[in-house]
C-alpha positions as CSV (number, residue, x, y, z in Angstrom):
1,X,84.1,155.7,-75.7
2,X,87.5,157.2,-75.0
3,X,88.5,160.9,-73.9
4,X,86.0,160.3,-70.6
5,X,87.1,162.8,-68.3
6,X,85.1,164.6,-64.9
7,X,82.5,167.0,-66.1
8,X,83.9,170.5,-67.1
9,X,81.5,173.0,-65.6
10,X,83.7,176.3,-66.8
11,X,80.7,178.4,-68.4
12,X,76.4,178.7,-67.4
13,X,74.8,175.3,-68.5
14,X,73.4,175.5,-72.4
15,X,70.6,173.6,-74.1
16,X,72.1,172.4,-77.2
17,X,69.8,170.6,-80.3
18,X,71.8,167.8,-82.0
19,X,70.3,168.0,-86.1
20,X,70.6,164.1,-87.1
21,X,68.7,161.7,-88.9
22,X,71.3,159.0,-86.7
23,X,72.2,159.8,-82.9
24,X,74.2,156.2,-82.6
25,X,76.6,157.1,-85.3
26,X,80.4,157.8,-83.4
27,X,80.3,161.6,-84.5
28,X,77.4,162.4,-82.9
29,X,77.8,159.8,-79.5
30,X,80.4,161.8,-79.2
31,X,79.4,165.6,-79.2
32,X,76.4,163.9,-77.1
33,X,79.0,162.6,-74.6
34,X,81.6,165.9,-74.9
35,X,78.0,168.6,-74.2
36,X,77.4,165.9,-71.1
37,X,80.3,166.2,-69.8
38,X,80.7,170.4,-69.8
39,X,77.2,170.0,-68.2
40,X,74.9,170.8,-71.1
41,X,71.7,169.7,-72.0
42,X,71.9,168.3,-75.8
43,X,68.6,166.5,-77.0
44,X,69.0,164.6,-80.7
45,X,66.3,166.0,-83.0
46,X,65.4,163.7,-86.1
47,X,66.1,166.6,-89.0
48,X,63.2,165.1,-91.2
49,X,60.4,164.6,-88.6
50,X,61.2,168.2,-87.8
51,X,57.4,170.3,-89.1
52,X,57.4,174.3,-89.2
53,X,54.5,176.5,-88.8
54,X,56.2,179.8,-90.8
55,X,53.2,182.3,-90.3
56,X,54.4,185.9,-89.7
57,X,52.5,186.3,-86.3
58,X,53.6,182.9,-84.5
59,X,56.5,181.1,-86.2
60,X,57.4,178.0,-84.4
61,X,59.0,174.2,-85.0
62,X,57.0,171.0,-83.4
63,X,59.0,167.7,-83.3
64,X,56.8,164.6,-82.2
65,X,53.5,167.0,-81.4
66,X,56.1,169.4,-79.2
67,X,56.9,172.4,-80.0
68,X,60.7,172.8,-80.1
69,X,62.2,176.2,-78.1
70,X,64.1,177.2,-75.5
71,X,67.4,176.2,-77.5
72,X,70.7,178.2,-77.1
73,X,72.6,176.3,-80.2
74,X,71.8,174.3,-82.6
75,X,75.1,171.5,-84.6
76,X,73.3,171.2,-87.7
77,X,74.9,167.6,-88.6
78,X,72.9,167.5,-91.7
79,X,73.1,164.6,-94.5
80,X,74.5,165.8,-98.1
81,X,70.9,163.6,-99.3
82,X,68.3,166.4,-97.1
83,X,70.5,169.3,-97.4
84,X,67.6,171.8,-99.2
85,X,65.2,170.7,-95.9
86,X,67.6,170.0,-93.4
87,X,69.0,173.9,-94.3
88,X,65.2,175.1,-93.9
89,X,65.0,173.5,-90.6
90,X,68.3,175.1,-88.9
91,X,67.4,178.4,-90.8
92,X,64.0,178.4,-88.8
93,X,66.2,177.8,-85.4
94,X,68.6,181.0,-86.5
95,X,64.7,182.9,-87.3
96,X,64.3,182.0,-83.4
97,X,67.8,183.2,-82.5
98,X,69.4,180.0,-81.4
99,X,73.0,180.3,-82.2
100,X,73.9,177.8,-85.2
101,X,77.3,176.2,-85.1
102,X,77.6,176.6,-88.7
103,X,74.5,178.6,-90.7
104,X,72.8,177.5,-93.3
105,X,74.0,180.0,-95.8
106,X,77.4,178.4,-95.5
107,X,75.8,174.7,-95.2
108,X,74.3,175.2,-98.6
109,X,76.9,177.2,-99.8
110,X,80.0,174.1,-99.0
111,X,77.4,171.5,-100.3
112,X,77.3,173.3,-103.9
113,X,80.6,171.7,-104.9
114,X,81.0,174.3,-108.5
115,X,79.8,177.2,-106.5
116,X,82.1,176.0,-103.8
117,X,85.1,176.2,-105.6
118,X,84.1,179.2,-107.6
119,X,83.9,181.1,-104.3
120,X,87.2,179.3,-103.3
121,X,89.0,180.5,-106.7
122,X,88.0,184.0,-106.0
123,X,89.4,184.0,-102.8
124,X,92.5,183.0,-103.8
125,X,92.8,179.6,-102.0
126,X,94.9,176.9,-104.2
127,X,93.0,174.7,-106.4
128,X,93.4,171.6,-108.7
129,X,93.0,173.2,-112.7
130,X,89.1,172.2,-112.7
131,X,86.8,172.7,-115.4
132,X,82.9,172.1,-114.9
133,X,80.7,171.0,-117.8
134,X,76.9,170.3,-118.8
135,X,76.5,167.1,-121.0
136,X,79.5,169.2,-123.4
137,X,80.0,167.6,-126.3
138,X,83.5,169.1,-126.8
139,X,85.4,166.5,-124.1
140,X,88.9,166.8,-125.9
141,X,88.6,170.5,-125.6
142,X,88.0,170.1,-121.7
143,X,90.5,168.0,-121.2
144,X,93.1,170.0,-123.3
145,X,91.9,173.0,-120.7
146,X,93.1,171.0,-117.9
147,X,96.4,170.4,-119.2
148,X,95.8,166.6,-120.7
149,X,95.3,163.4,-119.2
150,X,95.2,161.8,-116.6
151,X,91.9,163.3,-115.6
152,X,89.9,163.2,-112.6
153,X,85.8,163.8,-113.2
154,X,83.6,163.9,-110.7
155,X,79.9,163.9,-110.7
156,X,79.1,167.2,-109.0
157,X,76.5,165.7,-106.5
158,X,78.9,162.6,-106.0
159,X,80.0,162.0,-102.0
160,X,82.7,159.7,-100.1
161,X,84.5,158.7,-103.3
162,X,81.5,158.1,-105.4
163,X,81.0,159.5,-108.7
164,X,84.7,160.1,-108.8
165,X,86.6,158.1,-111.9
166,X,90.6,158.9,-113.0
167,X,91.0,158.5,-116.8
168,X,94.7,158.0,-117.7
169,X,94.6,158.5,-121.5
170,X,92.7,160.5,-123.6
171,X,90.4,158.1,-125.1
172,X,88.9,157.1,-121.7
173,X,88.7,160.7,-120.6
174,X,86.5,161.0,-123.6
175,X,84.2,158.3,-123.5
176,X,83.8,158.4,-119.4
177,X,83.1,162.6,-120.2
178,X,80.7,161.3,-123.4
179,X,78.9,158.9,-120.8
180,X,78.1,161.0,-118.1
181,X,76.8,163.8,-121.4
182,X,74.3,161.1,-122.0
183,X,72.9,161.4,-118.5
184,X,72.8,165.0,-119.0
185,X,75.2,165.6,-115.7
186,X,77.4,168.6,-114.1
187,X,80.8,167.3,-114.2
188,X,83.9,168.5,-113.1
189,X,87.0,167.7,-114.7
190,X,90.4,168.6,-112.7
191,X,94.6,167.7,-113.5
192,X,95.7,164.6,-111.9
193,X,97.7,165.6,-108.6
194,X,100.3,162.5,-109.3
195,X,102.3,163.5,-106.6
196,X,99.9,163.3,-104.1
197,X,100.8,159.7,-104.5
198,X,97.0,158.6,-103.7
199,X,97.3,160.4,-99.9
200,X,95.5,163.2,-99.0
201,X,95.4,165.8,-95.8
202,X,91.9,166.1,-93.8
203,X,92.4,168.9,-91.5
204,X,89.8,169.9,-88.8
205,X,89.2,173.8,-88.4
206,X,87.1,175.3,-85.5
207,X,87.0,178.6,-86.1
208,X,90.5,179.8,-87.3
209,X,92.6,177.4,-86.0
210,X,93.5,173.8,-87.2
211,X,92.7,171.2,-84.3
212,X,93.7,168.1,-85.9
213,X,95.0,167.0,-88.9
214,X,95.6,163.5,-90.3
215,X,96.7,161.9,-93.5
216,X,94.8,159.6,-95.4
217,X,96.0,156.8,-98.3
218,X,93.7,155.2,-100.5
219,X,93.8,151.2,-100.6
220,X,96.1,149.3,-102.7
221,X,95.8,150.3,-106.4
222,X,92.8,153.3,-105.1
223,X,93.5,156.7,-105.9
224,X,90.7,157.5,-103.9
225,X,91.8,158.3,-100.0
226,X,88.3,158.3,-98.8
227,X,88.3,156.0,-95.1
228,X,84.8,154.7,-96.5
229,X,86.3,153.2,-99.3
230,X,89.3,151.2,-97.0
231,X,91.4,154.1,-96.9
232,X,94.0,154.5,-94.1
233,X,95.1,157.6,-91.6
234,X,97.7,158.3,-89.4
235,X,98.7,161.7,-87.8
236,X,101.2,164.3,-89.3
237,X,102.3,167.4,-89.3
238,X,101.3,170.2,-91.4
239,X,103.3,173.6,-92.7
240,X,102.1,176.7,-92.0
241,X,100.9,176.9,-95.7
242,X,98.6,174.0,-95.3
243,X,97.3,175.2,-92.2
244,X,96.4,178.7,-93.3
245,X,95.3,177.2,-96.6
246,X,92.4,175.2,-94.7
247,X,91.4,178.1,-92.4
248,X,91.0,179.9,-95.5
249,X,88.8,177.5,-97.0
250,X,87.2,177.2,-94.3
251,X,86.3,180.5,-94.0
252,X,85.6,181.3,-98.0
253,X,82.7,179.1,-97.0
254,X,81.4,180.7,-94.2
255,X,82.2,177.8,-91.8
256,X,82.9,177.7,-88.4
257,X,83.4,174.1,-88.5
258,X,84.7,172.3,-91.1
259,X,87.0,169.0,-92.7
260,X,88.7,170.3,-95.2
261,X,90.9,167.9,-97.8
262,X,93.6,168.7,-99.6
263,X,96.3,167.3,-101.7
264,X,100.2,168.3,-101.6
265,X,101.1,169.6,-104.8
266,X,104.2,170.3,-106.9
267,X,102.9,174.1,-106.5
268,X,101.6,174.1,-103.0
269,X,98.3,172.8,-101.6
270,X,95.3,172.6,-103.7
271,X,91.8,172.3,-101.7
272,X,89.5,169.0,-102.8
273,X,87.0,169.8,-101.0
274,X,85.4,171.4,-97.4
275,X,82.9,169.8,-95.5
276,X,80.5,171.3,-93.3
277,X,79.9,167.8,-91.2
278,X,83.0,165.9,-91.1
279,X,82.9,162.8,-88.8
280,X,84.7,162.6,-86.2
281,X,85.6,159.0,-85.8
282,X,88.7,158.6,-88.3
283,X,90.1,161.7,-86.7
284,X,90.1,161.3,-83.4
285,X,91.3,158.0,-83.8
286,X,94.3,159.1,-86.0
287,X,95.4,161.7,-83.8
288,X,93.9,161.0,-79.9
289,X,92.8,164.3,-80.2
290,X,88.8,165.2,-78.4
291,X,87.4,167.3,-81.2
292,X,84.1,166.8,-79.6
293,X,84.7,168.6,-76.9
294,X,87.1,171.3,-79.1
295,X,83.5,171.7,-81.1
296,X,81.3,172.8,-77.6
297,X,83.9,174.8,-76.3
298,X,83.7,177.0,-78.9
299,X,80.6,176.8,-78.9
300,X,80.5,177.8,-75.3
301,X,83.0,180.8,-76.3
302,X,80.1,182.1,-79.1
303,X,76.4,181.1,-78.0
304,X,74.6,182.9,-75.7
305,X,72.9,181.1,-72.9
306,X,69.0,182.8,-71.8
307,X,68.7,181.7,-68.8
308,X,65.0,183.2,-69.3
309,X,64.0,181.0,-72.0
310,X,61.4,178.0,-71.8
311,X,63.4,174.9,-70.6
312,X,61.8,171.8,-72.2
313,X,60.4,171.1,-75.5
314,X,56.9,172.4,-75.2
């Protein structure tokens, strides 16, 4: 694993839980491996084998017959597929007062693409011309609101490029928009960014600062940029509009943490999307930043070790 360094000991040790259905993936190795390294204790807790006792008197959390306490912070590194349980689980750690690294209010909130970028919108942050939809039955009239083909439409529960089609003329606007009105689903339809040229930025913010930033170009003949789908990345350097425009976005969503893609526009950048669990892998690797251990300092900065709590799980 790279950015191995001699163990950091700069604040009082913390016992950190680690929310993931997968502790191998890279992302989570490596906040595993940054925690070590500072000295913390960080245990990987299975989000779905995770079972709650909520009664008013004695609230508590047991994971594999133990009873889960004496936490100081919880990275909630939660699946878009679990998100309604996963947020029930790390709201039960904030009920305890273990500090979350982002809170489920903001989890759900970044996860709800529409009410995402309604909230976004009213903040002011720059966004594609989007319109939403229900099974309509007037697709010419949505497209004409987003100033014509080509189209993007997007499933709203779509993720990593999937669920994401770009119409170029009208008719296939209208029969993809006709298509997904059959299947009675929430679509978004937003303007082409042409100019984009198929790249995108993915900039990392921890707390209100940009760490890292990368650009990423679809494959050959893919206006998708997505890594998953053979995308590329390389580093670059933002403006200072791009960079405020992610911390915005960031915080519009109530995120400490967060990946937030854009696209450079004719008329500035225009937010895709923000992600409350962005790996880590395509980042770090583009850049040679440690965002790991960027993520527990700050952490370390916010949480507040109790020395008087319950070490161990039961």
């Amino acid at each position: 694993m790279p950015f191995r360094g001699e163990p950091k000991r700069t604040v009082e040790d913390m016992r950190i839980a680690l929310l993931t259905r997968n502790a191998n993936l890279y992302s989570h190795k490596r906040l595993i491996e940054a925690a070590e390294e500072r000295g913390h204790e960080i245990d990987p807790i299975d989000t779905l084998k995770v079972y709650i006792n909520i009664a008013a008197h004695r609230p508590e959390m047991r994971y594999k017959g133990e009873v889960l306490k004496g936490y100081d912070a919880v990275i909630p590194r939660i699946g878009a597929s679990i998100t309604h349980f996963g947020a029930a689980v790390l709201r039960q750690f904030e009920m305890a007062g273990v500090y979350p690294l982002n809170e489920s209010v903001a989890l759900t909130r970044s996860r709800d693409k529409l009410r995402s970028f309604q909230l976004l919108s009213r903040k002011g942050v720059g966004l594609p011309v989007t319109a939403f939809a229900h099974g309509t039955s007037e697709a010419d009239d949505l497209i004409d609101m987003v100033g014509g083909t080509p189209v993007v439409i997007k499933l709203l529960e779509g993720t990593q490029g999937v669920g994401v089609v770009l119409a170029d003329t009208k008719d296939a606007a209208r029969s993809m928009i006709q298509a997904f009105g059959k299947l009675k689903a929430d679509i978004l339809v937003q303007e082409f960014i042409k100019e984009a040229g198929g790249e995108d930025l993915r900039c990392l913010v921890i707390g209100d600062k940009v760490v890292a930033a990368m650009k990423r170009k679809g494959a050959e003949g893919e206006f998708r940029s997505n890594l998953h789908r053979g995308g590329s990345s390389q580093t670059v350097r933002i403006t200072p509009e791009e960079r405020s425009t992610a911390v915005r976005a960031a915080k519009a969503m109530g995120l400490n943490v967060a990946g937030v893609d854009m696209l450079r526009s004719n008329h500035g950048p225009v937010i895709m999307e923000v992600n409350s669990s962005p790996g880590l892998e395509g980042i770090e690797t583009a850049t040679g930043i440690d965002v790991a251990g960027k993520v527990i300092e700050f952490i370390e900065k916010h949480a507040k070790p109790n020395k008087t709590k319950t070490r161990g799980r039961g």
